[in-house]
Backbone as CSV, one residue per row, in Angstrom:
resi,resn,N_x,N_y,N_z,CA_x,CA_y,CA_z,C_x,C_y,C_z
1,UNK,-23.676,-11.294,-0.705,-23.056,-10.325,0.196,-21.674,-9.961,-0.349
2,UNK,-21.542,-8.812,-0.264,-20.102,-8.425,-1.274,-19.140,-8.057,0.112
3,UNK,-17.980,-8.411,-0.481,-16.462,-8.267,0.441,-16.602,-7.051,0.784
4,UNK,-16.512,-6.720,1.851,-15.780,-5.435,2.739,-14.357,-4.843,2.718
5,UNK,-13.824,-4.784,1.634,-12.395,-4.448,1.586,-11.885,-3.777,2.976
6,UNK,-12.615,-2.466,3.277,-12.048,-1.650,4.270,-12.132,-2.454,5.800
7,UNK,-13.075,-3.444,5.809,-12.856,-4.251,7.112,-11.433,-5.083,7.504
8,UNK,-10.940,-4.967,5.968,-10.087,-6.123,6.240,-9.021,-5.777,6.694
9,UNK,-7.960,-6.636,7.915,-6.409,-5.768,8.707,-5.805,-6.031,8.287
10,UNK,-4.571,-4.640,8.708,-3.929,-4.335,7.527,-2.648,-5.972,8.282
11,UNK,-2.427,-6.695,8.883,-2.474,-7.941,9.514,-3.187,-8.882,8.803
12,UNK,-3.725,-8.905,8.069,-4.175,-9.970,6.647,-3.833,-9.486,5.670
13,UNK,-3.630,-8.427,5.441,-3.478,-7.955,3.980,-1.536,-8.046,3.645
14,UNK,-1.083,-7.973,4.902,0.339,-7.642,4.737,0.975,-9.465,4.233
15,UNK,0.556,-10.360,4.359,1.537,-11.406,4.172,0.915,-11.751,2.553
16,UNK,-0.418,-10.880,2.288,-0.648,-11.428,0.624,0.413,-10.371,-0.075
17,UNK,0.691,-9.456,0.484,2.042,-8.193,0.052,3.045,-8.930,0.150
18,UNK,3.421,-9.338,1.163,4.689,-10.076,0.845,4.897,-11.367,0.488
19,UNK,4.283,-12.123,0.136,4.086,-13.518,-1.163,4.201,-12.970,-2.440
20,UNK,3.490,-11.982,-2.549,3.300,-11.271,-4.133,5.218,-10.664,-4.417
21,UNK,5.614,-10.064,-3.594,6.862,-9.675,-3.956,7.971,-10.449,-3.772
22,UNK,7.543,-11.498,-2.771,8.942,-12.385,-2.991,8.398,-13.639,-4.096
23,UNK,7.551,-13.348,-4.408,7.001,-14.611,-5.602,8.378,-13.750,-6.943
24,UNK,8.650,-12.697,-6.708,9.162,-11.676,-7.878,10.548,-11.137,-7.451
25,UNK,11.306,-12.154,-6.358,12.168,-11.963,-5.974,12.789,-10.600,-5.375
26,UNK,11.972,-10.343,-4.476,12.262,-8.870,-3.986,12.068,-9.302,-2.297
27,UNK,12.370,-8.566,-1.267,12.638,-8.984,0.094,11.417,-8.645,0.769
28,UNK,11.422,-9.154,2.139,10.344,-8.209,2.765,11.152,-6.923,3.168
29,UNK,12.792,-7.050,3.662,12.944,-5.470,3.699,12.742,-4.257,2.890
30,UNK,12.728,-4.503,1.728,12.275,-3.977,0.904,10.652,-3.408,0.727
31,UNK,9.412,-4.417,1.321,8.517,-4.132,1.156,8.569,-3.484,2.609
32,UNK,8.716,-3.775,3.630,8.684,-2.553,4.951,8.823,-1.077,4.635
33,UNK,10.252,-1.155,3.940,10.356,0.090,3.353,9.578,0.652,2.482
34,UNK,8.866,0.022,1.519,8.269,0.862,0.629,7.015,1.238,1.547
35,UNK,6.192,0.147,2.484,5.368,0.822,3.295,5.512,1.420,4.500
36,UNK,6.510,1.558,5.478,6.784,2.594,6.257,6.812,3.728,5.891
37,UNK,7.391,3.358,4.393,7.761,5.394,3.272,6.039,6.069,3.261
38,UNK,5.350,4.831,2.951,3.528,5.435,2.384,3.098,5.914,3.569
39,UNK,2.670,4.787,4.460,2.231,5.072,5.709,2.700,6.027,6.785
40,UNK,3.696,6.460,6.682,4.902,7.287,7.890,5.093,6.318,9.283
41,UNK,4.942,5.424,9.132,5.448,4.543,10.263,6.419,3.510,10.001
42,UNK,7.172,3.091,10.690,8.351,2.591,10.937,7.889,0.945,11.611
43,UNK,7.114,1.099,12.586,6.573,-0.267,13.349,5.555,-0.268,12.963
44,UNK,5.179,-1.279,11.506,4.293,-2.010,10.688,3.453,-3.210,12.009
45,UNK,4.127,-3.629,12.652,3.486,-4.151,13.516,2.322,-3.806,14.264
46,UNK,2.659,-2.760,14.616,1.841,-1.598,15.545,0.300,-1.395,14.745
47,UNK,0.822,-1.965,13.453,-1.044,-1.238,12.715,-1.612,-2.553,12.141
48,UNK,-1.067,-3.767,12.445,-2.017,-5.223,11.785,-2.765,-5.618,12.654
49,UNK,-3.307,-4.712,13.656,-4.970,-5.172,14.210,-5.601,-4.038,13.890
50,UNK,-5.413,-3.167,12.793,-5.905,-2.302,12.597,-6.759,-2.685,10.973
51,UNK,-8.222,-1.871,10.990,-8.637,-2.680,9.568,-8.079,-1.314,8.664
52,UNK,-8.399,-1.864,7.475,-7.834,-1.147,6.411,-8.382,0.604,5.990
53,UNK,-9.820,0.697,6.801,-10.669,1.581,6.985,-10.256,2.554,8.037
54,UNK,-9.867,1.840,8.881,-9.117,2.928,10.365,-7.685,3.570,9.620
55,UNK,-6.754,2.600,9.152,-6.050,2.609,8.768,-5.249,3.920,7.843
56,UNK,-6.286,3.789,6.773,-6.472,4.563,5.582,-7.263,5.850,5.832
57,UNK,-8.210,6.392,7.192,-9.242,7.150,7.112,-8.573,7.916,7.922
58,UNK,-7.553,7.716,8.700,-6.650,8.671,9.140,-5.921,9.883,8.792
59,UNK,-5.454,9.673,7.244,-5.098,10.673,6.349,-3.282,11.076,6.647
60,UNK,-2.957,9.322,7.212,-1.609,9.790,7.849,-0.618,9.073,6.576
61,UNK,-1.281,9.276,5.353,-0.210,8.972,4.094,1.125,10.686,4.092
62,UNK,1.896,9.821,3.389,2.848,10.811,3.557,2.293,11.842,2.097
63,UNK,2.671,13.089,1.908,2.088,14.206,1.124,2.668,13.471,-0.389
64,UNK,3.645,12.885,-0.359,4.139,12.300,-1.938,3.352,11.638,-2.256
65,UNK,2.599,10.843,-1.456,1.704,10.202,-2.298,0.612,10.300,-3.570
66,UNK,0.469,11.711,-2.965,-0.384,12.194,-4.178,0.474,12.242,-5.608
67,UNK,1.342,12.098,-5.759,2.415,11.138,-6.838,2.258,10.357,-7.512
68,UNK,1.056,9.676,-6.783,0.982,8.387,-7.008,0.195,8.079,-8.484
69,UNK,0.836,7.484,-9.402,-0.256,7.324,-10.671,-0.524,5.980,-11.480
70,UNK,-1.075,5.752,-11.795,-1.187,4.661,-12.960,-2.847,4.463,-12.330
71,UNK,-2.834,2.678,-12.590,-3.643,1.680,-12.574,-3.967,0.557,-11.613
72,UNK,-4.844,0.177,-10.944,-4.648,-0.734,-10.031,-6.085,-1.843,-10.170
73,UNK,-6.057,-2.388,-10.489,-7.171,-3.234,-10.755,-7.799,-2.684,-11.973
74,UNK,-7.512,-2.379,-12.964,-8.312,-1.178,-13.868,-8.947,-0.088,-13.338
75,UNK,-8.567,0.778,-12.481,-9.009,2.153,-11.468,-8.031,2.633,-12.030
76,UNK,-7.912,3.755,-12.241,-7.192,5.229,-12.271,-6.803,5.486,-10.717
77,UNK,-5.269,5.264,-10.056,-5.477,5.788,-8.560,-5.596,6.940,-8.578
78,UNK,-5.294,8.246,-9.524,-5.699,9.539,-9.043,-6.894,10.310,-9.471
79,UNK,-7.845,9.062,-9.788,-9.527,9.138,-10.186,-10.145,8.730,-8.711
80,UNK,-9.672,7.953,-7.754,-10.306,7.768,-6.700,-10.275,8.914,-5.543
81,UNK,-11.868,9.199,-6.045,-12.288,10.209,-4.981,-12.364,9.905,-3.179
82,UNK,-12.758,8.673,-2.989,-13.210,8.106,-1.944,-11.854,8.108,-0.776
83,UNK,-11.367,8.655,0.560,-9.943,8.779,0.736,-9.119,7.015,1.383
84,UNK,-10.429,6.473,1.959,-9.644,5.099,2.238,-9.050,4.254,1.140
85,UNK,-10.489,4.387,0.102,-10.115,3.349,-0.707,-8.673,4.049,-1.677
86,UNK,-8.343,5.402,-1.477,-7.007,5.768,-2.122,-6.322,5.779,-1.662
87,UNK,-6.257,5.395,-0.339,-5.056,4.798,0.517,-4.842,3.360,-0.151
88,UNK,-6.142,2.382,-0.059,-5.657,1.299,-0.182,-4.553,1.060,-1.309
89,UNK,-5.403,1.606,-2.615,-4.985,1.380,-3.828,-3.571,2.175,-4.201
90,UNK,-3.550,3.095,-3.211,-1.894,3.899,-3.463,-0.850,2.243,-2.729
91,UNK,-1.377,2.065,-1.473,-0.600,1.192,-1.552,-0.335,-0.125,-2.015
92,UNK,-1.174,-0.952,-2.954,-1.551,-2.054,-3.569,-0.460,-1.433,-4.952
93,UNK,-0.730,0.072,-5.600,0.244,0.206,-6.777,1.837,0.224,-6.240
94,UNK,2.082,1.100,-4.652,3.787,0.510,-4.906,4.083,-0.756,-4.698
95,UNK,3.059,-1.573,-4.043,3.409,-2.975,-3.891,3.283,-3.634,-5.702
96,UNK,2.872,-3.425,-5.500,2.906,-3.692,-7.469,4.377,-3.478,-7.983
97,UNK,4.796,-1.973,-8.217,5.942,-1.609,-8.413,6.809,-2.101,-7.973
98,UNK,6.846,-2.402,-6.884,7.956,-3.237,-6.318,8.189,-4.219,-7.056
99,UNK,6.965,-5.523,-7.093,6.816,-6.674,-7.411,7.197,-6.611,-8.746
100,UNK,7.440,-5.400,-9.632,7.949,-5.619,-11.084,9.107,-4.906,-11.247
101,UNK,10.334,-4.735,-10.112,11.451,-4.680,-10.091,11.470,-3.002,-10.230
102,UNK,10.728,-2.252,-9.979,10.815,-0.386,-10.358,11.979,-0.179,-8.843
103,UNK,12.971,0.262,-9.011,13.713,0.795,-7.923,13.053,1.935,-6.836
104,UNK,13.833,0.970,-5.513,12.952,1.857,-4.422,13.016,3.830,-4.234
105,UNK,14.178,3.984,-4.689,14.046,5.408,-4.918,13.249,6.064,-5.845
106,UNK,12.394,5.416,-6.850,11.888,6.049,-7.898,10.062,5.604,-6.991
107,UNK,9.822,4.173,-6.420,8.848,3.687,-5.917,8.062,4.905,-4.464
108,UNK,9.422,5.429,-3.882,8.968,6.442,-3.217,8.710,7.846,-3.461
109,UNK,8.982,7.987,-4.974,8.987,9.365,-5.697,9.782,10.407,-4.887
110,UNK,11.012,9.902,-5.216,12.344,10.449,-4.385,13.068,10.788,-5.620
């Protein structure tokens, strides 16, 4: 039986985000910010009983995102046709970025 990525909340997914970036010495204020900037919300709280599928299928990424480029697991993020799973992976690459010191003004394509 294979993992359900999109089942999973965004309330599980958020404390493996922030281990990964303070493993790399970066804050959680820092990671709020970089995902309040993706998501357009401010109270991250408000969406961790939410799964990653509700989440993402909303289409409530902010328009920069489509900005978004590189690699994320070996995927191309602006090869992913599918729109949740390019939510996920837009936000798995700035959490990445973060985690390798890229400054938050450049991380939000500001």
């Amino acid at each position: 039986m294979a993992f359900d990525l999109t089942a999973m909340s965004f309330g599980e997914l958020y404390p493996l985000y922030l281990a990964k970036v303070q493993r790399k010495g970066r804050s959680e204020a820092e990671l709020r910010e970089v995902l309040s900037w993706l998501l357009g919300q401010e109270d991250l709280e408000a969406l961790h009983t939410q799964s990653l599928g509700q989440l993402f299928s909303q289409g409530s990424l902010r328009p920069e995102a489509k900005l978004i480029r590189g690699t994320v697991c070996g995927v191309r993020v602006e090869e992913i046709s599918d729109p949740v799973m390019w939510g996920i992976r837009c936000a798995d690459k700035l959490v990445d970025e973060l985690a390798k010191g890229k400054p938050l003004a450049a991380i939000k394509r500001s």
